[in-house]
TORBA-162464 format. One record per atom (N, C-alpha, C, O): residue in one letter; x, y, z. Coordinates in steps of 0.05 Angstrom, whole numbers, padded with zeros to 5 digits, always signed. Atoms other than C-alpha are relative to their C-alpha. Layout:
N
aXYZ...
! end
This chain:
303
x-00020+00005+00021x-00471+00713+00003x+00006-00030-00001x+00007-00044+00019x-00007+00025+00000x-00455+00650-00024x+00029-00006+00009x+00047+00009+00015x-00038+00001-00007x-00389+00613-00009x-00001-00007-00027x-00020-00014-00042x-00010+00004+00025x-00350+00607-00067x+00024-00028+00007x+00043-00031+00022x-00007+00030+00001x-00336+00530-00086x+00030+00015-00001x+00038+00038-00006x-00031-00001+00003x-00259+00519-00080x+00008-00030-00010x+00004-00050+00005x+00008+00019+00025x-00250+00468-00138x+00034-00010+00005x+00051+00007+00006x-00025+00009-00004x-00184+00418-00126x+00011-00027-00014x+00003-00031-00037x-00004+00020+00002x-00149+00351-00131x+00001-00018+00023x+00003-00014+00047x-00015+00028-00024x-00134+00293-00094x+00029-00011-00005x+00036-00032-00017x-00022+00007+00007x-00062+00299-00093x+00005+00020-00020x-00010+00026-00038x-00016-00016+00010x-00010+00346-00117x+00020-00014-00021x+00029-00004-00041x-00028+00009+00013x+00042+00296-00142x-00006-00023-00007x+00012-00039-00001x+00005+00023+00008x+00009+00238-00170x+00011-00004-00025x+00011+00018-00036x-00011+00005+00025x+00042+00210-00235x-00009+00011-00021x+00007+00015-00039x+00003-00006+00026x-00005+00235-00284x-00006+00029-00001x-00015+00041-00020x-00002-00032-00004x-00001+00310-00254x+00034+00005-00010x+00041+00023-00026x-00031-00007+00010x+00081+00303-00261x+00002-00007-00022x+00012+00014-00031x+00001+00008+00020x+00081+00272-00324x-00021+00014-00016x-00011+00015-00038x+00016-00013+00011x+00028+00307-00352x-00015+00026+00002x-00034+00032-00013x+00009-00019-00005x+00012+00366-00327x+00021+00014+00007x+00021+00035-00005x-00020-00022-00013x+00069+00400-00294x+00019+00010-00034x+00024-00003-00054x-00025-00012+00022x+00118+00445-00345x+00017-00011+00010x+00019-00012+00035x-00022+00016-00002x+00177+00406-00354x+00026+00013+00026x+00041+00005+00044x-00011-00020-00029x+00206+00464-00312x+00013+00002+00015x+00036+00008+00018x+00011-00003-00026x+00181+00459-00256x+00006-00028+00013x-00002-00050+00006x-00017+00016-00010x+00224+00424-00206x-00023-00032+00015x-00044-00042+00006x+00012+00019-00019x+00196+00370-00162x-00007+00020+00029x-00030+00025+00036x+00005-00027-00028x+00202+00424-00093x-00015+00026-00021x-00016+00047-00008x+00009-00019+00010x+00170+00471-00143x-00025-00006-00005x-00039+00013-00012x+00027+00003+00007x+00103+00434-00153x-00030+00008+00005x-00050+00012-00010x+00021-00009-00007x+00059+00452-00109x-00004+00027+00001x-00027+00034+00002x+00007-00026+00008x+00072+00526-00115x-00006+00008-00034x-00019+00027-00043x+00013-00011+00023x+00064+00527-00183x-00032-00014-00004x-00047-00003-00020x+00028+00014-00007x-00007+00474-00163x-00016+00027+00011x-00038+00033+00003x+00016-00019-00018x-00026+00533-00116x-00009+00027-00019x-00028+00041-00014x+00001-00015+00017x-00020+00578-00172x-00019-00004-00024x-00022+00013-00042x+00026+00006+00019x-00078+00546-00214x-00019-00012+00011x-00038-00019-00002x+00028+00010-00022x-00123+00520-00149x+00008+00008+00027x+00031+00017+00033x-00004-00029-00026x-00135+00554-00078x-00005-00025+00011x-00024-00018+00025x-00005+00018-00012x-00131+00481-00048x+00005-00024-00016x+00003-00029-00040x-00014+00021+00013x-00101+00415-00046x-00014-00020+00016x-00024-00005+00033x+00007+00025-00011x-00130+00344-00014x+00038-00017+00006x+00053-00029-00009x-00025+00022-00004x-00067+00309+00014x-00004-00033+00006x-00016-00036+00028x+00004+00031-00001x-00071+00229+00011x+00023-00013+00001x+00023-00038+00001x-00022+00029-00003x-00004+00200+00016x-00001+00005+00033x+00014-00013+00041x-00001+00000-00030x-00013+00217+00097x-00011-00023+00009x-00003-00035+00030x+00015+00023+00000x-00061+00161+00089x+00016-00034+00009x+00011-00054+00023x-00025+00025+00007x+00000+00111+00074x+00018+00006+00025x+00025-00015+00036x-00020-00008-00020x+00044+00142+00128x+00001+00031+00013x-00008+00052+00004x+00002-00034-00014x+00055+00201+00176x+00021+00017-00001x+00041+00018+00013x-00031-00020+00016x+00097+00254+00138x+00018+00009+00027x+00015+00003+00051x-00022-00011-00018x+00149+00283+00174x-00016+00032+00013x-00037+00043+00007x+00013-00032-00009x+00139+00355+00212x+00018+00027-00024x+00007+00048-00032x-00005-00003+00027x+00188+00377+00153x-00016+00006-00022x-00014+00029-00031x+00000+00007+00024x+00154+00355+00095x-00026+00022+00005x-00029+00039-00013x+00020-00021-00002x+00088+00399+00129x+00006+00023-00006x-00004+00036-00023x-00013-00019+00001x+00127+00448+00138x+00006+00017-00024x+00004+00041-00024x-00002-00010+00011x+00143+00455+00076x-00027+00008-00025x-00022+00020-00046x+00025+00007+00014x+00063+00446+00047x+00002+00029+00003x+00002+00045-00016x+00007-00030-00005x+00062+00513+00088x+00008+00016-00013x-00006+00031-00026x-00011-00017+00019x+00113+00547+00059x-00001+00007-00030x-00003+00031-00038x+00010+00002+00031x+00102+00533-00015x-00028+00009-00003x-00037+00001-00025x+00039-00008-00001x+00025+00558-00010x+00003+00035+00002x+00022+00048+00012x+00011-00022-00012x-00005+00626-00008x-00019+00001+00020x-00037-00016+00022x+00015-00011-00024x-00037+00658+00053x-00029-00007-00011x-00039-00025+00003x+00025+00014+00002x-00100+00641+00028x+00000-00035-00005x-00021-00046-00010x-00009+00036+00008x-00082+00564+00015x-00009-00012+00024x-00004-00005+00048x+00017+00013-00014x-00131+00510+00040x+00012-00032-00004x+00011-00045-00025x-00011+00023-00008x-00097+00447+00065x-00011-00032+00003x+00005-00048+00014x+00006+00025-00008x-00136+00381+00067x+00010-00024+00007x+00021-00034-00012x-00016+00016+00002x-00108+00324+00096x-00009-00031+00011x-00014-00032+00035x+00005+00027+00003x-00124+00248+00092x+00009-00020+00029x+00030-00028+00037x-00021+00015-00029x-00123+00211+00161x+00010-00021-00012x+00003-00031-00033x-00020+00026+00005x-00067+00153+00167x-00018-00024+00008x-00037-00026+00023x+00022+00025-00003x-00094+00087+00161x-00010-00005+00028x-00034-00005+00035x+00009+00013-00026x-00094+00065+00229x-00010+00009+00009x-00022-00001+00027x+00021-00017-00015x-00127+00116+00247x-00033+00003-00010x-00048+00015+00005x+00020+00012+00014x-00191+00096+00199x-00002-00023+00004x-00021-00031-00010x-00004+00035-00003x-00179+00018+00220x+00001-00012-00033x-00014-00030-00040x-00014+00019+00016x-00151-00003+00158x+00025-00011+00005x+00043+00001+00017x-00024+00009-00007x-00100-00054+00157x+00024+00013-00014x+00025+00020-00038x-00028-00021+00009x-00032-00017+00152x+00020-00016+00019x+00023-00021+00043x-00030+00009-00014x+00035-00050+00150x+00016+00006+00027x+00005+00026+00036x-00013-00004-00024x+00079-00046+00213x+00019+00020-00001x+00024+00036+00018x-00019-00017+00009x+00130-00011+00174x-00006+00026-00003x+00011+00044-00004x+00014-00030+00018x+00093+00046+00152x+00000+00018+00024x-00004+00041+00016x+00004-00014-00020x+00091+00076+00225x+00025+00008+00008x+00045-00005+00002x-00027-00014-00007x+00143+00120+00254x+00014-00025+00032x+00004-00033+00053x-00010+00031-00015x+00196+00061+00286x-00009+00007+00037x-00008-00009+00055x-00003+00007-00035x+00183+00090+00360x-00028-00012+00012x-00033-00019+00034x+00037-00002-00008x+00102+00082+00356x+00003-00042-00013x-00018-00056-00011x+00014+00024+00004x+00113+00005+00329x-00002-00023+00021x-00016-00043+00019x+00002+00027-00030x+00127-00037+00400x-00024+00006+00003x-00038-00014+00007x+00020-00001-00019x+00067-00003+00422x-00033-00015-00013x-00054-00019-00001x+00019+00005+00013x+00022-00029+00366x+00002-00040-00010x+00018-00049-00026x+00000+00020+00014x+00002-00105+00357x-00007-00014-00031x-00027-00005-00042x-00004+00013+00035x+00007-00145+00284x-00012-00024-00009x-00007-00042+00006x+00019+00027+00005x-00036-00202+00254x+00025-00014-00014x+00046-00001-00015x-00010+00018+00016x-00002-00258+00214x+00019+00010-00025x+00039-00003-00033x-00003-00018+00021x+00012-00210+00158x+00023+00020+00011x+00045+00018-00001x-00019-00027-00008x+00053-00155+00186x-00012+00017+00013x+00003+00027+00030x+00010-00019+00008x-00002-00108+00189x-00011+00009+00034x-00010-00011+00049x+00011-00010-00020x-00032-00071+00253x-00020-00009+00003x-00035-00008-00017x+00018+00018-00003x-00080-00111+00282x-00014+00004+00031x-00003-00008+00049x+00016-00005-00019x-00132-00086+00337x+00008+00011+00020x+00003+00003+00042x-00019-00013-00025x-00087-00037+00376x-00028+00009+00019x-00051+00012+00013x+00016-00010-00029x-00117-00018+00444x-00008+00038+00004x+00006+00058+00001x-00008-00038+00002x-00143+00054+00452x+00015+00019+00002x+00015+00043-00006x-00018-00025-00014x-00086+00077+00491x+00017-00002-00030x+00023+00019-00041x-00022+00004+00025x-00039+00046+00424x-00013+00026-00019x-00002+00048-00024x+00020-00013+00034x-00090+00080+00365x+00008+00023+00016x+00031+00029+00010x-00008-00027+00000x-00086+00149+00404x+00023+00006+00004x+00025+00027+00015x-00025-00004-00005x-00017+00147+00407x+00012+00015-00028x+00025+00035-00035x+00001-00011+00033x-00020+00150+00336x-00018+00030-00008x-00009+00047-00023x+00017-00022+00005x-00075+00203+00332x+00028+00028+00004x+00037+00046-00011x-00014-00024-00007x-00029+00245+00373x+00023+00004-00017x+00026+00023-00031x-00022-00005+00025x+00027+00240+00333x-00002+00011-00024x+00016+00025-00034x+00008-00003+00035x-00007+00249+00260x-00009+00029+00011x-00001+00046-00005x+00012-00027-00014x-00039+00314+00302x+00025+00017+00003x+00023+00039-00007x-00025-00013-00007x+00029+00339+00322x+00010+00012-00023x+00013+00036-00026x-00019-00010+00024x+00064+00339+00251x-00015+00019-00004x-00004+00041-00003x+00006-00025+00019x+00011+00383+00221x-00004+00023+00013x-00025+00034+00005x+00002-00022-00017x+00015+00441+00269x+00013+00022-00022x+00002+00045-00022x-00005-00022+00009x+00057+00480+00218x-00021+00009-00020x-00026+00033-00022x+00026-00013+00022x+00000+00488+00164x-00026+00006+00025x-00043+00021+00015x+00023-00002-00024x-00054+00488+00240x+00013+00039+00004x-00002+00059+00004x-00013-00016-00010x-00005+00544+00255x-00006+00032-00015x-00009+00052-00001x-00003-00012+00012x-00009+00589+00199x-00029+00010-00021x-00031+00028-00038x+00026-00005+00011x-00090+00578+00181x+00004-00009-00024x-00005+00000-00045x+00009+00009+00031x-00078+00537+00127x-00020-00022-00004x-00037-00024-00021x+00009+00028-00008x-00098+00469+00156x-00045+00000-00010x-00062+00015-00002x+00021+00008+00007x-00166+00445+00127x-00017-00014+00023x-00022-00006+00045x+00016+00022-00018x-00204+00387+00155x+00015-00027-00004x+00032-00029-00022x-00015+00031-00002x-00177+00314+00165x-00025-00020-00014x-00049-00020-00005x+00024+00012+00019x-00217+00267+00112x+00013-00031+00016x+00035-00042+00018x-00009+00016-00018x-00229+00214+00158x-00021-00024-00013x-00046-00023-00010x+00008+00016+00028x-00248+00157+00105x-00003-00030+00017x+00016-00043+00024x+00004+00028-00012x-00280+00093+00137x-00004-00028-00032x-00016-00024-00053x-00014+00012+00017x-00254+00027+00096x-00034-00016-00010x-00054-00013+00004x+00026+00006+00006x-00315-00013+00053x-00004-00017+00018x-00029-00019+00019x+00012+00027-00010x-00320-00072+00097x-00005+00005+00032x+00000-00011+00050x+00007-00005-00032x-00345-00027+00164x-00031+00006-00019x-00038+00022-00036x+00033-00023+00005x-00423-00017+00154x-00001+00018+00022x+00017+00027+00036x+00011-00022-00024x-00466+00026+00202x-00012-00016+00014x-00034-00025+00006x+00010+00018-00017x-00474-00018+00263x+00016+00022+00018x+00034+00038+00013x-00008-00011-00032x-00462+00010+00335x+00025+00000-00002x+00031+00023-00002x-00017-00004-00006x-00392-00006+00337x+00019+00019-00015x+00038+00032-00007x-00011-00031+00018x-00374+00041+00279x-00007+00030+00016x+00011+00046+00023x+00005-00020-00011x-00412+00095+00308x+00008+00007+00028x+00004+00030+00037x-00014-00003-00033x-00383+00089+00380x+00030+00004-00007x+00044+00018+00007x-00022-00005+00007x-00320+00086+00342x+00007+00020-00007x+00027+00031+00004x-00008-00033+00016x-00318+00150+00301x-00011+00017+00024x+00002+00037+00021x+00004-00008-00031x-00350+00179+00380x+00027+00006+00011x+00036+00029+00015x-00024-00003-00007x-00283+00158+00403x+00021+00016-00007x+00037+00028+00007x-00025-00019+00014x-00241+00189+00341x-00010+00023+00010x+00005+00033+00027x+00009-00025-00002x-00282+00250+00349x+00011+00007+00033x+00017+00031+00035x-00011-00003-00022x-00256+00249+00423x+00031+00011-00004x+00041+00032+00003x-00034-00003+00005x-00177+00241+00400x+00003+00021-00017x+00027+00029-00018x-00010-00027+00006x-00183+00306+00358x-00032+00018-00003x-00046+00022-00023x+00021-00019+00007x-00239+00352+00376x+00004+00029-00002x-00016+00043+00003x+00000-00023+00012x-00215+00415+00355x+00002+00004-00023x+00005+00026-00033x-00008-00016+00031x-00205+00402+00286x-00028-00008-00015x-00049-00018-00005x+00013+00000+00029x-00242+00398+00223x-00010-00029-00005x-00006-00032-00029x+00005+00025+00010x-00269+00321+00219x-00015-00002-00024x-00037+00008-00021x+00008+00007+00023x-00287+00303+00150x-00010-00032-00004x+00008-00048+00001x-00002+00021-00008x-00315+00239+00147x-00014-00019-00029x-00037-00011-00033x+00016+00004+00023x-00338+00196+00080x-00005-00035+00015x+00006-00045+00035x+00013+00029-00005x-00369+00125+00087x+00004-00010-00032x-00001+00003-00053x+00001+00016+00030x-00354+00068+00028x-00023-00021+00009x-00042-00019-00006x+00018+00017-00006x-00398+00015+00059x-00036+00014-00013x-00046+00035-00005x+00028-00008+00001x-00476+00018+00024x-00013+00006+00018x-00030+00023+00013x+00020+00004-00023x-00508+00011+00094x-00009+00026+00012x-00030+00033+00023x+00002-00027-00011x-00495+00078+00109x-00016+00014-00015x-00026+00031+00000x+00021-00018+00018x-00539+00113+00055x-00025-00019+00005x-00043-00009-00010x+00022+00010+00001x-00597+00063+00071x-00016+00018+00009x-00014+00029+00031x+00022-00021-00008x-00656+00108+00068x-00013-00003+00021x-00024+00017+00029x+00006+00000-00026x-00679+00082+00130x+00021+00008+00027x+00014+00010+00051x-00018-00010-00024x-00611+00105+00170x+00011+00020-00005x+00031+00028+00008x-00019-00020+00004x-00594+00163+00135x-00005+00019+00017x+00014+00033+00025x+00010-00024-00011x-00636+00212+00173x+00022-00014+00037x+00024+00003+00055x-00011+00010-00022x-00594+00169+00235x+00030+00012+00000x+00040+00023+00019x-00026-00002+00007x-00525+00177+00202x+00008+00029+00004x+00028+00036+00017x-00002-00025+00006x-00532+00251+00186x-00001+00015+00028x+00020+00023+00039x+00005+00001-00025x-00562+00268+00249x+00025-00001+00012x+00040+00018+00014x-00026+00003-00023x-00505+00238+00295x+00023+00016-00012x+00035+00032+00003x-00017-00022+00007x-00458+00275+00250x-00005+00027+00003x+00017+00038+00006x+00013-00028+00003x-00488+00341+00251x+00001+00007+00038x+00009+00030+00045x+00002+00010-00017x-00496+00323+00324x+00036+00010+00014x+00039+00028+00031x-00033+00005-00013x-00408+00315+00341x+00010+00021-00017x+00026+00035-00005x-00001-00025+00010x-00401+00369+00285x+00021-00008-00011x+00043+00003-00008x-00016+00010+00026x-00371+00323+00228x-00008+00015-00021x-00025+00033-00024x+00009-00010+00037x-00379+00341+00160x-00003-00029-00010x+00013-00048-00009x+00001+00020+00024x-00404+00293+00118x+00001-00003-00029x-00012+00013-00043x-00023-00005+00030x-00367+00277+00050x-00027-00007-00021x-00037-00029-00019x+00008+00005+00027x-00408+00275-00010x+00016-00006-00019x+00036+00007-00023x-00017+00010+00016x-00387+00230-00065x-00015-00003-00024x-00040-00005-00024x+00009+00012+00027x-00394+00213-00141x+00015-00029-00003x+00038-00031+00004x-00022+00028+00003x-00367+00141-00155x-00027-00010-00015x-00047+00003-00020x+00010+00013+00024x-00397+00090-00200x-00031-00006+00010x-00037+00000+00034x+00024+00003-00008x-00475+00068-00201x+00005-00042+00001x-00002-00058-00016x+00005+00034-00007x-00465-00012-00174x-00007-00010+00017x-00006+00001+00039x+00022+00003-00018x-00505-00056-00141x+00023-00022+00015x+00025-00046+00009x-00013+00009-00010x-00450-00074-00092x+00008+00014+00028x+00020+00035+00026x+00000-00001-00022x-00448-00069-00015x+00024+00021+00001x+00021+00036+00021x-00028-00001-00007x-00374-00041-00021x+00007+00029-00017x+00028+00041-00015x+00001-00028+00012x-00388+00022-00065x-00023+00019+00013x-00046+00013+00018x+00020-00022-00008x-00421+00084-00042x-00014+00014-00015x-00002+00022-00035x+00021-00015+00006x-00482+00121-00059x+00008+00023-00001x+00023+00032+00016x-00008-00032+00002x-00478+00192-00085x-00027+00015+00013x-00045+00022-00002x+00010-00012-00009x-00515+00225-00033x+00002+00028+00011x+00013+00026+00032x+00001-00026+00004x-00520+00306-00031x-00007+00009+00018x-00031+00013+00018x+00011-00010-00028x-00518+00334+00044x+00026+00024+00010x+00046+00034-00001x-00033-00010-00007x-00471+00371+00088x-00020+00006+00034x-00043+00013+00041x+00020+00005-00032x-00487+00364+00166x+00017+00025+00016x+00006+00035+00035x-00008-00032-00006x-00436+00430+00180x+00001+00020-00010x-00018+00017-00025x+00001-00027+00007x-00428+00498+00158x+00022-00010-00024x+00026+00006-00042x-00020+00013+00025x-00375+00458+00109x-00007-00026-00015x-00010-00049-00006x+00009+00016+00019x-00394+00424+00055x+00021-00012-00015x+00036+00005-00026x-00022+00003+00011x-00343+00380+00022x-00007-00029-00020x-00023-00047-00013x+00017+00027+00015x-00352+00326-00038x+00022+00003-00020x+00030+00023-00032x-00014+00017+00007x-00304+00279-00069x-00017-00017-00025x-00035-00034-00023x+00004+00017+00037x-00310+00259-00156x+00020-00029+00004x+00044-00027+00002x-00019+00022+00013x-00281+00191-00161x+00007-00013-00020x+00025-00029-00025x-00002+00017+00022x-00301+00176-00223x-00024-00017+00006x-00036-00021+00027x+00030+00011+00008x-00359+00134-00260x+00013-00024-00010x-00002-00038-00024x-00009+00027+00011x-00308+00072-00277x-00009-00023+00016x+00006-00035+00032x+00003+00028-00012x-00346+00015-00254x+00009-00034-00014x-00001-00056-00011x-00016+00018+00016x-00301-00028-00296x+00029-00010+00011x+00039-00031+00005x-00013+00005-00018x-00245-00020-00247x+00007-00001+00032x+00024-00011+00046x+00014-00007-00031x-00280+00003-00180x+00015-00027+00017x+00027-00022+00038x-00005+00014-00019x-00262-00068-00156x+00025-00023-00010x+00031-00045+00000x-00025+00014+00013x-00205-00094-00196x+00021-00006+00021x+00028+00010+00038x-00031-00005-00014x-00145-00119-00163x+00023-00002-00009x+00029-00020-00025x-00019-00006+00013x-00082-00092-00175x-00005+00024-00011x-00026+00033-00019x+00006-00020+00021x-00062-00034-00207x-00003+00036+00017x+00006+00058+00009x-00004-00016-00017x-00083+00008-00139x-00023+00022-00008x-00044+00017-00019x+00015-00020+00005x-00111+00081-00143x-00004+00019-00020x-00018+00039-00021x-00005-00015+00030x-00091+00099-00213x-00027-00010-00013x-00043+00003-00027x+00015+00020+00025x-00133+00041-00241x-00028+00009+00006x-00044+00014-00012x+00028+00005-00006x-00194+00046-00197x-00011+00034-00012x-00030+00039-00026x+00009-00031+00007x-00202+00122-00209x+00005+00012-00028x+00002+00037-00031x-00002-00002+00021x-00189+00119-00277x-00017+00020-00016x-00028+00007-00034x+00031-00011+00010x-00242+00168-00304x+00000+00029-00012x-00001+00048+00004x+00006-00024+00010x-00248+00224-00350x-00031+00012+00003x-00046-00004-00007x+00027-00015+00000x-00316+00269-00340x-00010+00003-00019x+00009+00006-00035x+00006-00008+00019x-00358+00281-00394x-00015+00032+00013x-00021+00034+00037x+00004-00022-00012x-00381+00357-00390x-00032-00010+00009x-00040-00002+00030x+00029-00005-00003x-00457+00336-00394x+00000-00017+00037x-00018-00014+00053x+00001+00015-00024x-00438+00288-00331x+00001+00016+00030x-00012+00017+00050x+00009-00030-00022x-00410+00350-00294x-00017+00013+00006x-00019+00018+00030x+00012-00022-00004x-00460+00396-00304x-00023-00007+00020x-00038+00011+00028x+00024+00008-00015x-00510+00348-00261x+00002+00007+00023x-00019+00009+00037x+00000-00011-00024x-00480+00373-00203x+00007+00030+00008x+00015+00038+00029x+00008-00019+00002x-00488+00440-00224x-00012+00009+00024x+00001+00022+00040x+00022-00011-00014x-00551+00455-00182x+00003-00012+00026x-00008+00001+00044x-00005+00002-00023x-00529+00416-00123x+00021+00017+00015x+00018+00031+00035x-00020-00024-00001x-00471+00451-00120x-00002+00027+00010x+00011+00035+00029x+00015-00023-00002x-00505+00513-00121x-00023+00006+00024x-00035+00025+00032x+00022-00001-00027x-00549+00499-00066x+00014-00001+00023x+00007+00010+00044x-00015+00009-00031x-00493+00474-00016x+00014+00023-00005x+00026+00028+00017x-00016-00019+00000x-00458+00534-00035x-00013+00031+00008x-00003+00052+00014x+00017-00020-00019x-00517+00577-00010x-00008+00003+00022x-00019+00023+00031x+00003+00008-00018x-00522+00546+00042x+00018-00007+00024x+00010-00013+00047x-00025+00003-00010x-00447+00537+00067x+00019+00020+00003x+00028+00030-00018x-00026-00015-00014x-00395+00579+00106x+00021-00003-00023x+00029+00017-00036x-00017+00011+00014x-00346+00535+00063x-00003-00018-00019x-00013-00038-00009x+00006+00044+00012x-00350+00472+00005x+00024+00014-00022x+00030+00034-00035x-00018+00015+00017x-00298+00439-00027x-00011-00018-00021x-00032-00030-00017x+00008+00029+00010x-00300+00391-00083x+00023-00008-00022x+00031+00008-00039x-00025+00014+00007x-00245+00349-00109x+00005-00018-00006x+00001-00037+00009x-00001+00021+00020x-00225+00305-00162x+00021-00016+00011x+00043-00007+00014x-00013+00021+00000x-00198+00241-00145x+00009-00024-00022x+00020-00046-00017x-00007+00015+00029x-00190+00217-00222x+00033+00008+00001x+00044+00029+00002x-00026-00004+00008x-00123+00205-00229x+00019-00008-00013x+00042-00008-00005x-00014+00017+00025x-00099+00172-00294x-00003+00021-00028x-00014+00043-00030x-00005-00016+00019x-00087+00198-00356x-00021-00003-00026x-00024-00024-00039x+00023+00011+00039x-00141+00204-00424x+00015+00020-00016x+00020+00044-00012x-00015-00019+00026x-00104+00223-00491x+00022+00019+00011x+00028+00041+00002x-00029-00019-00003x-00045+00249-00458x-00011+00020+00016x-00003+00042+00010x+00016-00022-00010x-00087+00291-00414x+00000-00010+00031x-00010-00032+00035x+00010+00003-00025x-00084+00298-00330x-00029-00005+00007x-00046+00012+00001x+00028-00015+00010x-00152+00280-00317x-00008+00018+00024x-00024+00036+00018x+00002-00016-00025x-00156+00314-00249x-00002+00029-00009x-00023+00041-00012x+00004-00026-00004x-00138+00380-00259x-00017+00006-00030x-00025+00029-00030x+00022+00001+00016x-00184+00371-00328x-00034+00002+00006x-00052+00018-00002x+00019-00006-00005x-00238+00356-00299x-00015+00013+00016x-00039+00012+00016x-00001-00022-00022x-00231+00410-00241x-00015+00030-00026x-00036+00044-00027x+00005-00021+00017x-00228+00457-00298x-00027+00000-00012x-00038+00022-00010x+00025+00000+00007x-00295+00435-00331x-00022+00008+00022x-00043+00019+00016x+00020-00003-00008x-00329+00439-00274x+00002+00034+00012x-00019+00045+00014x-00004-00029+00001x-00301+00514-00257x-00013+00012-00016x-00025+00032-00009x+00012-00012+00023x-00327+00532-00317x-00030+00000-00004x-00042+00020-00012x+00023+00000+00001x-00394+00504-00314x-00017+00018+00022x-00036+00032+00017x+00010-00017-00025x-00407+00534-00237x+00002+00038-00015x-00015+00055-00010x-00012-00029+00003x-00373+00603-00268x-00031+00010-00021x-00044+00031-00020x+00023-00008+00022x-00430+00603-00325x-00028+00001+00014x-00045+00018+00010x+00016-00016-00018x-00476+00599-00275x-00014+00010+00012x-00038+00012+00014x+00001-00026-00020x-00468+00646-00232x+00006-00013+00032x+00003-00002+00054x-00018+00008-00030x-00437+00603-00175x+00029+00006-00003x+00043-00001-00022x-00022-00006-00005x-00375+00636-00141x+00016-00023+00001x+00010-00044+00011x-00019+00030-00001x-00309+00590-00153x+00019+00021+00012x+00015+00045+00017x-00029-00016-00010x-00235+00605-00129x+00008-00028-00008x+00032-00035-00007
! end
């Protein structure tokens, strides 16, 4: 039996889902149950920015149905991006040193798992209840694939090996056809998943290749959009860069891949990270819908 794709967003509460998509309604605490009510998962990304409360999980859980599939975005520091000082819960910031900037700056292993453990702790109520997904553990563009990356994500894979590692690469280096069969491998190997992505076609070190794999029994792949007009803009953030409506004929190319990882997979996800608005239109849960439709015609199982 195939798995049946489970077709989502990136993000429940982004501006052009409340503004444009939600019925006027429908409260703010009412969002994501009425979200869960038109997709059987969610991608969480503001965890990324900071480490929610055990609360705010709490309440992911509650608002969901028993079937409801949780994804959730590791916190920066825990990907080595630079992340403000502020952004960490005040008892975890003595333990963490700061560059010039503010920002977290080369904490020591014992500091970084301090953090792991913490970001691990809050989500126990969705771990608790089988909702909890995988942790999309997103390395920043300016890490290629040199030894110390890969001894690195070794280590993360140490600080949470019971869960779900998801892991996407932005750096080119990593799809070099001479290291992929290396890359995939060592993942398949620690028993990551590796993220498949769509993002723009440019000939720039700092954007990733749309390469079509899955190194666990979970297959998971992230649309960002084909805007190579704002891919590297600054300013403006994750509205601008992901700016991107689908065209259907653009979807349907991943039709047949689709259909293969989904014959081939226990589980796959795939989830739109467009998140600006065309003609008054969400494009996320838009372009979720096109591609439901295209898998549904067919004859790949959706939910």
């Amino acid at each position: 039996m195939a798995a049946a794709v489970r077709i989502g967003t990136c993000s429940f509460a982004d501006d052009a889902l409340v503004k444009h998509w939600y019925p006027p309604s429908v409260s703010a605490k009412g969002r994501l149950a009425y979200y869960a009510g038109q997709f059987s998962t969610v991608e969480i990304d503001s965890t990324f920015y900071a480490i929610p409360s055990e609360q705010t999980v709490r309440g992911w859980a509650e608002r969901t149905p028993a079937d409801f599939i949780v994804h959730i975005k590791a916190f920066g520091v825990m990907t080595r991006h630079p992340v403000p000082i502020e952004r960490l819960p005040p008892e975890l910031r003595d333990e963490l040193p700061v560059d010039a900037h503010g920002r977290v700056h080369r904490p020591s292993p014992q500091a970084r798992g301090l953090v792991f453990s913490r970001f691990l702790q809050v989500l126990e109520p969705l771990r608790s209840v089988g909702k909890l997904g995988g942790i999309l553990f997103q390395l920043p563009p300016f890490i290629p694939a040199e030894q110390a990356a890969f001894d690195y994500l070794d280590w993360a894979r140490g600080q949470m090996p019971d869960e779900e590692m998801l892991v996407e690469f932005r750096h080119r280096s990593w799809f070099d056809e001479d290291r992929r069969e290396e890359v995939l491998g060592f993942l398949e190997q620690r028993r990551m998943s590796y993220v498949s992505v769509d993002a723009p076609e440019l000939d720039d070190p700092r954007v990733p290749r749309t390469l079509v794999a899955a190194t666990t029994p979970l297959a998971y792949i992230r649309f960002h959009g084909r805007n190579a007009a704002t891919w590297n803009r600054r300013g403006g953030g994750a509205a601008a860069r992901f700016d991107y409506r689908y065209t259907t004929p653009e979807l349907a190319e991943w039709v047949e891949p689709l259909a293969e990882l989904s014959a081939a997979s226990q589980a796959i996800y795939a989830f739109f990270n467009t998140n600006n608005v065309s003609d008054g239109i969400a494009q996320g849960p838009a372009n979720a819908q096109v591609l439901r439709q295209l898998l549904s015609d067919y004859g790949v199982p959706v939910r």
